[in-house]
Each structure stands twice: as structure tokens, then as C-alpha cells.
ChimeraX commands (.cxc) that place a marker at each C-alpha (Angstrom):
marker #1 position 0.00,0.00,0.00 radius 0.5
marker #1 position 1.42,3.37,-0.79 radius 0.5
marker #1 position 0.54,5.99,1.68 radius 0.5
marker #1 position 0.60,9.72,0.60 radius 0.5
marker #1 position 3.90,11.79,2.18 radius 0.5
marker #1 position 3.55,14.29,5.13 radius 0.5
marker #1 position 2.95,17.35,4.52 radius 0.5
marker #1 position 6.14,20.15,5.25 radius 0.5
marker #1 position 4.51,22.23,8.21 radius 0.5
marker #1 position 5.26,25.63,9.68 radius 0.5
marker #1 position 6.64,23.78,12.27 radius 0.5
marker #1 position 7.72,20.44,10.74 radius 0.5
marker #1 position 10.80,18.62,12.61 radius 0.5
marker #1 position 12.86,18.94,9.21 radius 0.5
marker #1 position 13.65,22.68,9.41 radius 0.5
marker #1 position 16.62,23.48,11.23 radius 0.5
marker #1 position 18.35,26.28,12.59 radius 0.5
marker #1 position 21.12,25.35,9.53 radius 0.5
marker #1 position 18.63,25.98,6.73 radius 0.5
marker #1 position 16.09,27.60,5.37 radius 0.5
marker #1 position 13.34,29.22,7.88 radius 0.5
marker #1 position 10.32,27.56,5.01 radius 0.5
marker #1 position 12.09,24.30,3.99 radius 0.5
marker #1 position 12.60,20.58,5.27 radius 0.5
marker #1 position 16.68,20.69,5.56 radius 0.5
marker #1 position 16.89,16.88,4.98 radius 0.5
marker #1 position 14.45,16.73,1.36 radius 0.5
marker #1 position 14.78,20.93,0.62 radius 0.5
marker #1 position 10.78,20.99,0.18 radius 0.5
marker #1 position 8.65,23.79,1.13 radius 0.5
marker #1 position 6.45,24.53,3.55 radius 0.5
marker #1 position 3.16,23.26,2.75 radius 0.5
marker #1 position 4.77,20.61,0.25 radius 0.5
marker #1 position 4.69,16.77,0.69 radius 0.5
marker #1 position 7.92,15.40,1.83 radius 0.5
marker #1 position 9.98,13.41,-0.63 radius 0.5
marker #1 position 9.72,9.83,-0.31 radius 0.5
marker #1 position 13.54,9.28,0.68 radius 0.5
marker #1 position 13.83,12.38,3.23 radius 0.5
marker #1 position 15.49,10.65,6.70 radius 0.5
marker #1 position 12.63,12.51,8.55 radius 0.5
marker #1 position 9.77,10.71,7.66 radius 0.5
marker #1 position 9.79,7.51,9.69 radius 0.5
marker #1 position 8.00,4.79,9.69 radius 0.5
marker #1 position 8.08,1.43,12.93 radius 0.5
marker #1 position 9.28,-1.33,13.37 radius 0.5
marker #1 position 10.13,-4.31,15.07 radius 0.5
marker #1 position 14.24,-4.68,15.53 radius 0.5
marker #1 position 15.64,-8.32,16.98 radius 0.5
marker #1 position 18.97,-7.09,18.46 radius 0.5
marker #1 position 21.41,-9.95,18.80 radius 0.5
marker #1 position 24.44,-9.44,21.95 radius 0.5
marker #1 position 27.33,-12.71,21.72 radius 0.5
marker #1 position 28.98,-11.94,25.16 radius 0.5
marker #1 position 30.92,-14.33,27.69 radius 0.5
marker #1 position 29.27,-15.25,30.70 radius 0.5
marker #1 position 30.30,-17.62,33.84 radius 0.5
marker #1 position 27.98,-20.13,34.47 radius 0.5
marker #1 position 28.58,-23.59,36.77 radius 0.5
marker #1 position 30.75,-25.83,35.35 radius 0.5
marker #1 position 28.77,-28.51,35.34 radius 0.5
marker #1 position 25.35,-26.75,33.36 radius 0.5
marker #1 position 25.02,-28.47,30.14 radius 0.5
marker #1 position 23.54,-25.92,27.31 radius 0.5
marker #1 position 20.04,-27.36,28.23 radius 0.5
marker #1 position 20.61,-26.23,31.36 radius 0.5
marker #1 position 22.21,-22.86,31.23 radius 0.5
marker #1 position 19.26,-21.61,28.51 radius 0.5
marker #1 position 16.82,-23.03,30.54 radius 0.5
marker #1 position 18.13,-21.15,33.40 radius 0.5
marker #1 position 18.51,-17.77,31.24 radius 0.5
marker #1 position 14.91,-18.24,29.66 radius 0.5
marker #1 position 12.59,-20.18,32.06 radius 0.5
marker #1 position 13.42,-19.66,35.94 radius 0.5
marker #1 position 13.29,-16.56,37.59 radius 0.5
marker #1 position 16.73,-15.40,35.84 radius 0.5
marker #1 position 15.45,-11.59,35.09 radius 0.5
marker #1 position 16.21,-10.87,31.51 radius 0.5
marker #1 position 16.98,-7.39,32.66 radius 0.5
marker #1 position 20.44,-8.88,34.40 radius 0.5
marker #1 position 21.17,-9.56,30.76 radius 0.5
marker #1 position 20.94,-5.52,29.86 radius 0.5
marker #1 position 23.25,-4.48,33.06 radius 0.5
marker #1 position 25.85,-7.07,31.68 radius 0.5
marker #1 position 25.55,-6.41,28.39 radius 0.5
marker #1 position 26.96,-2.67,29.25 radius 0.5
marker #1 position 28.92,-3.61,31.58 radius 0.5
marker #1 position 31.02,-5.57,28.51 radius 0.5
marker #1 position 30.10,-2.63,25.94 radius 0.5
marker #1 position 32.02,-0.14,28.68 radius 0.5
marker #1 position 35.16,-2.57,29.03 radius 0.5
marker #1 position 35.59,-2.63,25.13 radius 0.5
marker #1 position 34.04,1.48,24.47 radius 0.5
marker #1 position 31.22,0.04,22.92 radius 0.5
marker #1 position 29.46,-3.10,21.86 radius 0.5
marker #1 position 30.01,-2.61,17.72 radius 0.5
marker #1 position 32.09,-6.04,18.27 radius 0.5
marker #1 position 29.29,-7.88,19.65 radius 0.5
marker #1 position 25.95,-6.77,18.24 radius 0.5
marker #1 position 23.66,-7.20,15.55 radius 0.5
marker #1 position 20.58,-5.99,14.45 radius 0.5
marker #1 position 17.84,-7.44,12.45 radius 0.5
marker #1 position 14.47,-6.81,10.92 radius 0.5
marker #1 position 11.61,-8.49,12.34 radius 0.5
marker #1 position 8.64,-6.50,10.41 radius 0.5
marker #1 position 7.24,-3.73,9.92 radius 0.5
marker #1 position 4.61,-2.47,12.53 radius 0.5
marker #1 position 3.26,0.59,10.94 radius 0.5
marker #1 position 4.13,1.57,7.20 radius 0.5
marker #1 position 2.34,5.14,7.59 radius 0.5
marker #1 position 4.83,8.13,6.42 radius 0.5
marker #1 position 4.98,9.72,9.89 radius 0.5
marker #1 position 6.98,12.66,10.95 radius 0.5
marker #1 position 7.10,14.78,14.21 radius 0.5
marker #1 position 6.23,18.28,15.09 radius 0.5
marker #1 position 9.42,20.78,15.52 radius 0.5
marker #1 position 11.87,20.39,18.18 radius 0.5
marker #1 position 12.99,23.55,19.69 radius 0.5
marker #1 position 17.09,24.10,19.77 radius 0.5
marker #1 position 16.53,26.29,22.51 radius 0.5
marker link #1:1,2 radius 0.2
marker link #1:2,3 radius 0.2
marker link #1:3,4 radius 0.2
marker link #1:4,5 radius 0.2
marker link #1:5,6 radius 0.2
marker link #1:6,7 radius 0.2
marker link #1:7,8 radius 0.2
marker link #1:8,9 radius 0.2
marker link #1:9,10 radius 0.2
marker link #1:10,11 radius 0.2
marker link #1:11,12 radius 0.2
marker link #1:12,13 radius 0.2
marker link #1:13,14 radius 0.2
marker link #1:14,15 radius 0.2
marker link #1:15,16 radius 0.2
marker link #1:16,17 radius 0.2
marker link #1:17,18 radius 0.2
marker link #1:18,19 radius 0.2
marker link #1:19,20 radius 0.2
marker link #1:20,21 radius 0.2
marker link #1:21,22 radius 0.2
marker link #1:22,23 radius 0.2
marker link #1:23,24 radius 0.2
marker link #1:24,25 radius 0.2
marker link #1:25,26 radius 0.2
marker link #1:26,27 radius 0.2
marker link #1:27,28 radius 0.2
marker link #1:28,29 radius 0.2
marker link #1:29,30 radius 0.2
marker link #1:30,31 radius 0.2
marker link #1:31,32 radius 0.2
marker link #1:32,33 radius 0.2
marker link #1:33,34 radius 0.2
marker link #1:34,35 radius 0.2
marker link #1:35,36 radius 0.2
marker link #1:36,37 radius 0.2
marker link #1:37,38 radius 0.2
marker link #1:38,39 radius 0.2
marker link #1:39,40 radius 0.2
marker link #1:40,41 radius 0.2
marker link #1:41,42 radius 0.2
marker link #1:42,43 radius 0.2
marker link #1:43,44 radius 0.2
marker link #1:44,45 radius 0.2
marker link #1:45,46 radius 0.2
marker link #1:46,47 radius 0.2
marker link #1:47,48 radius 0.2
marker link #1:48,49 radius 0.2
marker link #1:49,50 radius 0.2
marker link #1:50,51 radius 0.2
marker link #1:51,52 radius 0.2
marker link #1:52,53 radius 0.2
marker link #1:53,54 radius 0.2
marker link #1:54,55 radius 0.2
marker link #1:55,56 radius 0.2
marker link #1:56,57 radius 0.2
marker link #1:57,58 radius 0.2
marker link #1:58,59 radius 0.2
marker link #1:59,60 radius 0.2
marker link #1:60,61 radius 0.2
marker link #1:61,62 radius 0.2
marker link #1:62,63 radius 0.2
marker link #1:63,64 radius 0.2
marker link #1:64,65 radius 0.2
marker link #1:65,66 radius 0.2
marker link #1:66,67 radius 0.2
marker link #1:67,68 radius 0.2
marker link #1:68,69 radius 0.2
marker link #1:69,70 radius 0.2
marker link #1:70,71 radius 0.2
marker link #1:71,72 radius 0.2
marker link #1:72,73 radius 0.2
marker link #1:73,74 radius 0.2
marker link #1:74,75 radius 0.2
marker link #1:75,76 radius 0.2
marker link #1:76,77 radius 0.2
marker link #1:77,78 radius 0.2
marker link #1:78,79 radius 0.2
marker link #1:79,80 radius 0.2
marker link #1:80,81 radius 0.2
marker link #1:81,82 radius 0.2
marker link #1:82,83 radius 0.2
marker link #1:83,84 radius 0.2
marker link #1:84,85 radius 0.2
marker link #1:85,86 radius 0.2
marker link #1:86,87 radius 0.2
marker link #1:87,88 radius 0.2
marker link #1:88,89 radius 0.2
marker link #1:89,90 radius 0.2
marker link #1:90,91 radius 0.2
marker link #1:91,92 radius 0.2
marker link #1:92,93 radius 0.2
marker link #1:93,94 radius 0.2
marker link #1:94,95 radius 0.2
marker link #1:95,96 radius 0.2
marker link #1:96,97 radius 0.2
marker link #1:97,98 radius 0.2
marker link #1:98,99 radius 0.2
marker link #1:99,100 radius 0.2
marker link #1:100,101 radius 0.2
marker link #1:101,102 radius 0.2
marker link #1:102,103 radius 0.2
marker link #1:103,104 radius 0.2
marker link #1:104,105 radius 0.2
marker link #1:105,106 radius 0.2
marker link #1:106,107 radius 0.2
marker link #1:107,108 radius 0.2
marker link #1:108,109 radius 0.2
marker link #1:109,110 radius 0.2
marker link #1:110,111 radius 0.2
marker link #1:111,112 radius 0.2
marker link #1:112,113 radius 0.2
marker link #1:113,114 radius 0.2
marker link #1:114,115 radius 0.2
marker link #1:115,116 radius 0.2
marker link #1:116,117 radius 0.2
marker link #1:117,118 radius 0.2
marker link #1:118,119 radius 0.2
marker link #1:119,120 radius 0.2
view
């Protein structure tokens, strides 16, 4: 389905102090023009699967049944997994070494764009 582009408001999010006062910065439209299709302003959601490969400590004697049970199933919070996770990606500056991303799916496909943010 092909949805029709925002519209470039008074107060549209694309003008910037660094251009022009009537114009998206990112797509150079006017005010009270659509966006173009490829300006980085008009968003759209999704669903992102972010992937972390870190080393952990676990008993020696888990077997992988075990040690995914206890990360997934028992009352392991998944949230330990966050504080770790940036506790490696502040030893190594960040976690570009370790990470992924990938697209689950598209939640909303609707051209969307917000109102101005003030630089003030």
C-alpha cells in the first residue's frame, strides 16, 4: 500500500536552525509541500531483533540445556542480561564487536513525521 507523504509544516521537525526558515533541511521541500519519499525525517516502525554474543560464567557442570533453561525459564530476570551487556560494551568502548541488528517487520508503514523540536 502506498501511503501519501507528510505534509512540510510551519513547524515540521525537518527545518533546522542550519537551513532555510520555510524548507525541510533533509528533502529541501517547502512549507506546505509533501515530503519526498527518501527524506530521513519521515519515519516509519518497526520491530528490531537485536542480537548481543557476550561471555558469561555459568557452573561448570550446566550443560547448554541447562544454562538456557536457566537464562529463559526460571526466575533469571532478563533485565540482568541488559546491566551485563553494558557492563562488557564499557570494558571494550562500545558493543560494535558484539551486536547485531535485524528486521523483524514492519509495525506501521504510515509516512509519519514529528512536530518541531525547539534548539533552545
Amino acid at each position: 500500500m502506498t501511503h501519501a507523504m507528510p505534509t512540510v509544516l510551519v513547524d515540521d521537525d525537518g527545518i533546522r536552525p542550519a537551513g532555510k526558515p520555510d524548507e525541510c533541511f533533509y528533502c529541501q521541500r517547502k512549507v506546505g509541500e509533501q515530503h519526498q519519499p527518501d527524506c530521513v525525517i519521515v519515519t516509519k516502525r518497526v520491530r528490531i531483533r537485536y542480537s548481543f554474543t557476550i561471555e558469561e560464567t555459568v557452573p561448570h557442570h550446566w550443560t547448554k540445556e541447562q544454562i538456557e533453561f536457566h537464562r529463559n525459564y526460571s526466575t533469571w530476570c532478563a533485565d540482568n542480561a541488559i546491566d551485563r551487556i553494558s557492563e562488557v560494551a564499557n570494558e571494550h568502548g562500545c558493543s560494535c564487536g558484539f551486536a547485531t541488528a535485524e528486521l523483524v517487520d514492519v509495525v506501521d508503514d504510515t509516512p509519519t513525521r514529528k512536530r518541531h523540536i525547539s534548539f533552545k
